[in-house]
C-alpha positions, 0 to 999 in steps of 0.5 A: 414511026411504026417500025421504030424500036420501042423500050418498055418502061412500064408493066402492070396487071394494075389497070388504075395504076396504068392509066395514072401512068398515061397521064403522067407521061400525056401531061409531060409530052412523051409519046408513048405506046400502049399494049393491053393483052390478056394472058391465056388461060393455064387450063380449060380444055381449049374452053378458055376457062380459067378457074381462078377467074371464076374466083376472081382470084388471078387479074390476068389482064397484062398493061405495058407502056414503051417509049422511043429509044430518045425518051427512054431516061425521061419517062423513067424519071418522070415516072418513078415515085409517081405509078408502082410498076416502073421498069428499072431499065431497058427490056 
């Protein structure tokens, strides 16, 4: 099951809108697999500083969800309508 090809069907910087996605796809039994990572920095010196997080300007966190390739169609319909950053097909 690890090496098995995965479709993402949702991506957001929205962390609220994310989890709401989990629950959705939780409730109706689709396994899903999650990715969170955040961006690295555009400047900084290699200090990892970026200034528009100082400012709280930049959510810079990036959330994905994919499925299996035999739940693909059904999590992009239980999804649409329901969380704002679904993905219109495969990627």
């Amino acid at each position: 099951m690890f090496f098995k090809k995965k479709t993402a069907v949702y991506l957001s910087s929205d962390e609220a809108d994310f989890n709401l996605a989990k629950e959705i796809l939780k409730k109706e039994q689709i396994r899903y697999y999650e990715y969170a990572a955040e961006e690295m920095p555009v400047a900084g010196c290699g200090a990892r500083i970026n200034p528009a997080r100082l400012n709280k300007h930049l959510n810079i966190m990036t959330f994905r969800l994919s499925v299996g390739p035999e739940d693909v169609e059904n999590a992009l319909q239980t999804l649409q309508g329901k969380v704002k950053f679904v993905l219109n097909g495969p990627s």
